[in-house]
C-alpha positions as CSV (number, residue, x, y, z in Angstrom):
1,X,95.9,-3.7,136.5
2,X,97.8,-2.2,139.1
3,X,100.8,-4.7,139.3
4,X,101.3,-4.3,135.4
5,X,101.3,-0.5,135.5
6,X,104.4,-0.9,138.5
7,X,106.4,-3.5,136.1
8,X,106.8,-0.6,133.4
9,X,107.0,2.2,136.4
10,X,109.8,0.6,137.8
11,X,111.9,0.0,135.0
12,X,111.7,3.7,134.2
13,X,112.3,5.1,137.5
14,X,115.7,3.7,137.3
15,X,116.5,4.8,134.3
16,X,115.7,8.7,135.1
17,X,117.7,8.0,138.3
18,X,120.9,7.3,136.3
19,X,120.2,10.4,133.6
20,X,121.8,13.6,134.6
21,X,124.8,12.7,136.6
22,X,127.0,16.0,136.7
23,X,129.8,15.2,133.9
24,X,133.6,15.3,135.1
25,X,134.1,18.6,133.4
26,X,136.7,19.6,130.6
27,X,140.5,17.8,131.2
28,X,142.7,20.6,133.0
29,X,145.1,22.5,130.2
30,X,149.0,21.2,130.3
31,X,151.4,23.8,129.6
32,X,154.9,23.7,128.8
33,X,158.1,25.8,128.0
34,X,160.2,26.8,124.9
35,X,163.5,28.3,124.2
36,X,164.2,29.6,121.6
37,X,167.3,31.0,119.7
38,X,168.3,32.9,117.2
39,X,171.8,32.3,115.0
40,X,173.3,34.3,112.1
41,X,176.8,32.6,110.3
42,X,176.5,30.4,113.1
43,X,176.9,33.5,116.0
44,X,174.3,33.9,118.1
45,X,172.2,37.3,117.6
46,X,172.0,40.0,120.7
47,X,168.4,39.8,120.5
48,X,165.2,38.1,118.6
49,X,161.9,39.1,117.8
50,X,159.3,36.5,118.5
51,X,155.8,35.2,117.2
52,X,154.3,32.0,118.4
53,X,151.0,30.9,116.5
54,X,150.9,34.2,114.6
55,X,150.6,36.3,117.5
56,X,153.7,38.3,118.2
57,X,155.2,38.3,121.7
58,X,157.9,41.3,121.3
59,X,161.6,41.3,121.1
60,X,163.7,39.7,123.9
61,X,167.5,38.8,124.8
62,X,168.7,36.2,122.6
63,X,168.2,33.0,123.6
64,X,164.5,33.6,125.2
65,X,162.6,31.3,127.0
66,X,159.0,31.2,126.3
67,X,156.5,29.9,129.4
68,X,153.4,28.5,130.3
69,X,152.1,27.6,126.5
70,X,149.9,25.2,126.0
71,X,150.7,22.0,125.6
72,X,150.4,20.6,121.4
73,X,151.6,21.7,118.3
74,X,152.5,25.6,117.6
75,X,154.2,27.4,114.8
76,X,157.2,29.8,115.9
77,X,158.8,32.5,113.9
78,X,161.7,34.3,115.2
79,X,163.8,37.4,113.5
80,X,166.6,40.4,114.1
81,X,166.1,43.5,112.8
82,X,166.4,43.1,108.3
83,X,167.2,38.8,109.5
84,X,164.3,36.5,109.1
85,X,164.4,32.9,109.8
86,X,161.9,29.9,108.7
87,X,158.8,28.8,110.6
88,X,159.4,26.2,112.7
89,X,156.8,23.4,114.0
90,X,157.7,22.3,117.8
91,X,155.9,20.4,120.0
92,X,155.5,21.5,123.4
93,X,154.4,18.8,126.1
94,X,153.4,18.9,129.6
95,X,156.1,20.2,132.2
96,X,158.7,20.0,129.7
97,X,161.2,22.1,128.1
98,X,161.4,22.7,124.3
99,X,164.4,23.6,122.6
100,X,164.5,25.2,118.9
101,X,167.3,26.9,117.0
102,X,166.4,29.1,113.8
103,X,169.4,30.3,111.5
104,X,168.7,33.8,110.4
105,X,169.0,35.0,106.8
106,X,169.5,38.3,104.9
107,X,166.4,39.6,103.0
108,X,166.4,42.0,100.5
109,X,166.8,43.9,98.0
110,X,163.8,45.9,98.7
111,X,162.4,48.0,97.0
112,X,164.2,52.1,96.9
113,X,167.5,50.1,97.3
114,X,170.6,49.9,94.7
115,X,170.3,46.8,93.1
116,X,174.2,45.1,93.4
117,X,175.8,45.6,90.0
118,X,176.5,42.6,87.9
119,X,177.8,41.5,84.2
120,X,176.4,38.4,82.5
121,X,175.6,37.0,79.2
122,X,172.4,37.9,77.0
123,X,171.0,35.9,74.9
124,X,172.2,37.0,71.6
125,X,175.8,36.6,73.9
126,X,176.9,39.7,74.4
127,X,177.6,41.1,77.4
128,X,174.7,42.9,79.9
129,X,175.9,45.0,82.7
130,X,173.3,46.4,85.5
131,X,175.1,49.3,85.9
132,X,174.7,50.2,82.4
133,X,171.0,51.0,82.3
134,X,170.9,52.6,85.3
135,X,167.3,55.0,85.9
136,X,165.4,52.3,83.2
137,X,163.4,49.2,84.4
138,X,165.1,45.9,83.9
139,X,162.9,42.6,84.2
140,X,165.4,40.0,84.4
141,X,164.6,36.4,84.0
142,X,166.7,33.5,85.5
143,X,166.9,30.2,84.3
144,X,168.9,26.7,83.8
145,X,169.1,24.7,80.5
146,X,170.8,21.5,79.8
């Protein structure tokens, strides 16, 4: 009875001896760089306003260079003052240096501000002009036929 009970000892001693071996721990982080900068009719800015992943970083010297992010996929938004450019994906890997270049645009009207004055074409065709109706609230639709 004795021998039996050691065959199923055995067996199981050596599989408790094997459990709980300390894991590696979590991969190190990789970091990278990214410059970034900021163009309006093709001219570089004097400076750009920054936000990476949301989060905005502050206003630097145009171009910027960003350090030490993480290393993956990150959204970056950069503006100037009333300019606003698109969102841009980049991908920043490990020990490397990413480039990006956002053209700016205008944005506006908004709202308190003169609308620009123009003449077009009603429907019944006769002539509409802004300035015209000046103090009243004008809902203007745009649209193409063919």
């Amino acid at each position: 009875m004795k021998l039996k009970t050691l065959k199923i000892l055995v067996p199981a001693i050596l599989i408790m001896n094997n459990c709980g071996d300390s894991p590696e721990g979590p991969p190190a982080i990789e970091y990278g760089d990214l410059s970034v900068e900021g163009y309006f009719n093709n001219s570089l800015t004097d400076s750009i306003s920054l936000t990476l992943d949301d989060e905005f970083l502050g206003t630097f010297d145009n171009p910027h260079v960003v350090t030490d992010i993480e290393a993956g996929t990150h959204k970056v938004f950069a503006s100037f003052g009333d300019l606003i450019g698109e969102t841009e994906l980049v991908s920043i890997e490990q020990n490397k240096m990413t480039h990006v270049s956002v053209e700016l645009a205008g944005t506006g009207p908004y709202t308190g501000y003169t609308a620009p004055d123009f003449e077009l074409k009603d429907l019944t065709d006769s002539d509409f002009r802004l300035s015209d109706h000046a103090g009243k609230v004008i809902l203007l639709f745009f649209f193409e036929h063919t």
